[in-house]
Each structure stands twice: as structure tokens, then as C-alpha cells.
PyMOL commands that place a pseudoatom at each C-alpha (Angstrom):
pseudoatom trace, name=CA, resn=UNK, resi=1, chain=A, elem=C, hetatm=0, pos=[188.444, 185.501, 57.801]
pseudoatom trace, name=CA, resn=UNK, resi=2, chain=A, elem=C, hetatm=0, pos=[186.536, 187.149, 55.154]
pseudoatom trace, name=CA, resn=UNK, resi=3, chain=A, elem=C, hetatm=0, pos=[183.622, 184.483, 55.170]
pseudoatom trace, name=CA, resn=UNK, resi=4, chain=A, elem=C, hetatm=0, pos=[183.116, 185.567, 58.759]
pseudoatom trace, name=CA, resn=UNK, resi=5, chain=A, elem=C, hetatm=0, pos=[182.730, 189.338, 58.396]
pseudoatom trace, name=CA, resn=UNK, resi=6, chain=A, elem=C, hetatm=0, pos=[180.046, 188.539, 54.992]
pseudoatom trace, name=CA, resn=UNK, resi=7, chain=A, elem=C, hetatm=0, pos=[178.347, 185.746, 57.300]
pseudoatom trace, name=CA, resn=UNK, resi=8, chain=A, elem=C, hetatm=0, pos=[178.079, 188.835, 60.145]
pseudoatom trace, name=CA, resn=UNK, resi=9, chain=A, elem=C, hetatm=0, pos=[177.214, 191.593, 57.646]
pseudoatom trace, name=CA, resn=UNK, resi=10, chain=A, elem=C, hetatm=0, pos=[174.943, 189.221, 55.860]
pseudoatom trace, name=CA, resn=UNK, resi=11, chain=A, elem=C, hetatm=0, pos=[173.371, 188.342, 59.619]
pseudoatom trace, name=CA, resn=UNK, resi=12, chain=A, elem=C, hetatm=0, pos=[173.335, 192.347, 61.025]
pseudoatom trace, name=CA, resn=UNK, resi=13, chain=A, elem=C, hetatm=0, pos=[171.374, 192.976, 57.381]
pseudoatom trace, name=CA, resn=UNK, resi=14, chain=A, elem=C, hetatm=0, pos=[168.535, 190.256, 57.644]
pseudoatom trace, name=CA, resn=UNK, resi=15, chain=A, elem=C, hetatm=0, pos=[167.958, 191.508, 61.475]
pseudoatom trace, name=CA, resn=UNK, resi=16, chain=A, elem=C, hetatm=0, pos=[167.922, 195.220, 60.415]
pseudoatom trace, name=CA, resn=UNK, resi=17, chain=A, elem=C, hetatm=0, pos=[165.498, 194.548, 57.903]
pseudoatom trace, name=CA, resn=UNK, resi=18, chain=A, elem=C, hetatm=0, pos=[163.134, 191.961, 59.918]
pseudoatom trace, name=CA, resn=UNK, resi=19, chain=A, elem=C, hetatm=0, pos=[162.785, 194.731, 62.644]
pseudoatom trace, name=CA, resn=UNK, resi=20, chain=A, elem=C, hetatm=0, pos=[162.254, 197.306, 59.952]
pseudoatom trace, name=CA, resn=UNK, resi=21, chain=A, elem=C, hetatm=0, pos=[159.117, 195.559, 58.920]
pseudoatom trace, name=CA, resn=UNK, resi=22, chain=A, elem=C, hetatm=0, pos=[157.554, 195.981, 62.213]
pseudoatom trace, name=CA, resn=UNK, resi=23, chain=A, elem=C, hetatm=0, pos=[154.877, 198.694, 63.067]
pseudoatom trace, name=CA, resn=UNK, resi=24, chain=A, elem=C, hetatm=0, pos=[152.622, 199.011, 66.060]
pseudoatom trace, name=CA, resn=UNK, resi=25, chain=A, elem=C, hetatm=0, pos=[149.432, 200.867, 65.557]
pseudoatom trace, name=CA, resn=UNK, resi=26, chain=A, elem=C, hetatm=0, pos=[147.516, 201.981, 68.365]
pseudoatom trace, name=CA, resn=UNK, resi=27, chain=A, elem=C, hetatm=0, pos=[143.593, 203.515, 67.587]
pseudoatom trace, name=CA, resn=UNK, resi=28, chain=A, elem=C, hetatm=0, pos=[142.276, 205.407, 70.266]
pseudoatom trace, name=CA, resn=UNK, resi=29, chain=A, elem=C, hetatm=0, pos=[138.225, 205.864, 70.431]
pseudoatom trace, name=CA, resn=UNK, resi=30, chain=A, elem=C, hetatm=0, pos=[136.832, 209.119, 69.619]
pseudoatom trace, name=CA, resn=UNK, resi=31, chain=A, elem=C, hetatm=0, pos=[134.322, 209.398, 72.017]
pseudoatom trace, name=CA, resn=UNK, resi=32, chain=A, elem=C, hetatm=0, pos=[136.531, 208.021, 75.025]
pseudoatom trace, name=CA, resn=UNK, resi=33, chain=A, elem=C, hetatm=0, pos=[139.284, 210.110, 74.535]
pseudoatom trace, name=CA, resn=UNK, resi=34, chain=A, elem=C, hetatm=0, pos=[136.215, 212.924, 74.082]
pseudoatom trace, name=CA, resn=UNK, resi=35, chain=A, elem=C, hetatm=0, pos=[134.805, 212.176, 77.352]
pseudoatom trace, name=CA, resn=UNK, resi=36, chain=A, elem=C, hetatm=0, pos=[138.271, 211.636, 79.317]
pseudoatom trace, name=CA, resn=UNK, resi=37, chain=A, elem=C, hetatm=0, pos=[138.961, 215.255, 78.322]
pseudoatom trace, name=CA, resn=UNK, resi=38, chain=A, elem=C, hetatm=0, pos=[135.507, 216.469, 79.351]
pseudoatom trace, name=CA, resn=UNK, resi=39, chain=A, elem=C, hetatm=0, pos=[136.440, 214.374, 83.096]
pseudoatom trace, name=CA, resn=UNK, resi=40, chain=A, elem=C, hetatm=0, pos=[140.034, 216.303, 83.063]
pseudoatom trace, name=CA, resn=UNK, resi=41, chain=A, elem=C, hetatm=0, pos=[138.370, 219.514, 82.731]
pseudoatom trace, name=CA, resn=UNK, resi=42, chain=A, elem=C, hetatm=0, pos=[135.764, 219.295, 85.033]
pseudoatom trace, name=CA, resn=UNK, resi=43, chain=A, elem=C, hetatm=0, pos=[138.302, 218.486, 87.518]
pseudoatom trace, name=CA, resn=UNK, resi=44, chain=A, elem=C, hetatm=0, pos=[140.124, 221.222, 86.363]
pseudoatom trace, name=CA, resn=UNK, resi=45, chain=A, elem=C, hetatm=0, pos=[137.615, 223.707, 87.401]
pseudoatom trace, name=CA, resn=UNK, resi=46, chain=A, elem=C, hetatm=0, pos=[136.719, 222.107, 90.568]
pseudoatom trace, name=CA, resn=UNK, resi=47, chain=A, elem=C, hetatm=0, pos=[139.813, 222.333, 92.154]
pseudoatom trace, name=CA, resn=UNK, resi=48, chain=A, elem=C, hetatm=0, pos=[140.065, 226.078, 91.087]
pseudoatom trace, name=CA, resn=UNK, resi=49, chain=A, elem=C, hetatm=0, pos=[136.901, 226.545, 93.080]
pseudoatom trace, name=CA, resn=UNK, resi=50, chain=A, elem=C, hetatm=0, pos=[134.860, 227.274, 90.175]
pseudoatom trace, name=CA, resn=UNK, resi=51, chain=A, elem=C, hetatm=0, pos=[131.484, 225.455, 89.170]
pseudoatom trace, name=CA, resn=UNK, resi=52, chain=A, elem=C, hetatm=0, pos=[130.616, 225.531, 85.461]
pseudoatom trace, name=CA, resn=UNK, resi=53, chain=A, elem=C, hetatm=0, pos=[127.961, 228.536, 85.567]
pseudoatom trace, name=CA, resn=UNK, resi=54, chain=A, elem=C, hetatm=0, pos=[130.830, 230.546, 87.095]
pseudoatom trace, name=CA, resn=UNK, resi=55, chain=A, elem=C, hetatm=0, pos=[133.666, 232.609, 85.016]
pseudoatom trace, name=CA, resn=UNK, resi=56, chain=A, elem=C, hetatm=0, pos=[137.478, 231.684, 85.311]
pseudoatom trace, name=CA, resn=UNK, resi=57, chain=A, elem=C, hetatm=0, pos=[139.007, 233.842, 87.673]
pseudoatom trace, name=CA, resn=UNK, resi=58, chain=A, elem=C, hetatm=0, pos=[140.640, 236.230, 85.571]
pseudoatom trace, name=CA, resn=UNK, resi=59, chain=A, elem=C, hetatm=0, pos=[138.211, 237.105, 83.176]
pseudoatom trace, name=CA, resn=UNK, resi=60, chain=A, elem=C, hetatm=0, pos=[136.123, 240.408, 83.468]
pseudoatom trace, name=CA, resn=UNK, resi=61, chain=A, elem=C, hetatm=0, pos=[132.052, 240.430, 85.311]
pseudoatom trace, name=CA, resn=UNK, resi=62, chain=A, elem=C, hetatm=0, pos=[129.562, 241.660, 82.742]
pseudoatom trace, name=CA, resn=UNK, resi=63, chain=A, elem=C, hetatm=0, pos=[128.646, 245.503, 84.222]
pseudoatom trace, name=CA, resn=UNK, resi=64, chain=A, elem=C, hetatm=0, pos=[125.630, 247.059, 83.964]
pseudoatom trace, name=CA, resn=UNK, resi=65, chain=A, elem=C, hetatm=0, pos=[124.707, 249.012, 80.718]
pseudoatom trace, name=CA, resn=UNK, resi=66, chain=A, elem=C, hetatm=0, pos=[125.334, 253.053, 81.543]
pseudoatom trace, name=CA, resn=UNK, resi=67, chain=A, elem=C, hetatm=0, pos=[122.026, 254.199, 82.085]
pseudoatom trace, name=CA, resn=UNK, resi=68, chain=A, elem=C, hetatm=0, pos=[119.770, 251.044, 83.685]
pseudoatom trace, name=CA, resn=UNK, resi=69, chain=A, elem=C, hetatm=0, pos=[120.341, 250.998, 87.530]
for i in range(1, 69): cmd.bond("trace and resi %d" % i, "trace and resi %d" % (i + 1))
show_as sticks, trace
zoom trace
């Protein structure tokens, strides 16, 4: 009986450390990833309704100097 649980620990050990050797790396392109953001946040602003010479909504219009009309 006690051959059986060293054959099992012996078998749950060599599994646990085969699958501990195993990594998966995954390399994304700078560039791509570069542009996909660019595409995400033109997108972005077009369904806001803003082009890209306009301001986000929120943030203040330029006024005149005091003085200059």
C-alpha cells in the first residue's frame, strides 16, 4: 500500500514539474499596437462628434485678449 502512494506522489511530482517548465511568450509589434491605438482614438472622437481640429467638449474656447476686439 505504501508503494502505491510513492508511485502517485512520485507521478503528481514529475507532472507538476513538466508543466512548470512551460512558458508562453507572446511579442506584440510596436508599431501595430501604435497604430491600432491611433484607429481606437480616432473612432473615439468621431462618435463624440468631434473632428481632430476641434476641442473635446469640456474643455474651455480660447477668448479674446482684453483689449483687441
Amino acid at each position: 500500500m505504501q508503494t502505491h502512494f510513492r508511485l502517485l506522489f512520485a507521478g503528481l511530482a514529475t507532472t507538476l514539474a513538466m508543466s512548470a517548465c512551460v512558458t508562453i511568450n507572446i511579442y506584440f509589434p510596436e508599431a501595430a499596437a501604435e497604430k491600432a491605438a491611433d484607429k481606437i482614438i480616432d473612432d473615439v472622437w468621431q462618435l463624440n462628434g468631434a473632428g481632430k481640429d476641434e476641442q473635446p467638449a469640456g474643455e474651455a474656447q480660447p477668448t479674446p485678449a482684453q483689449g483687441q476686439e
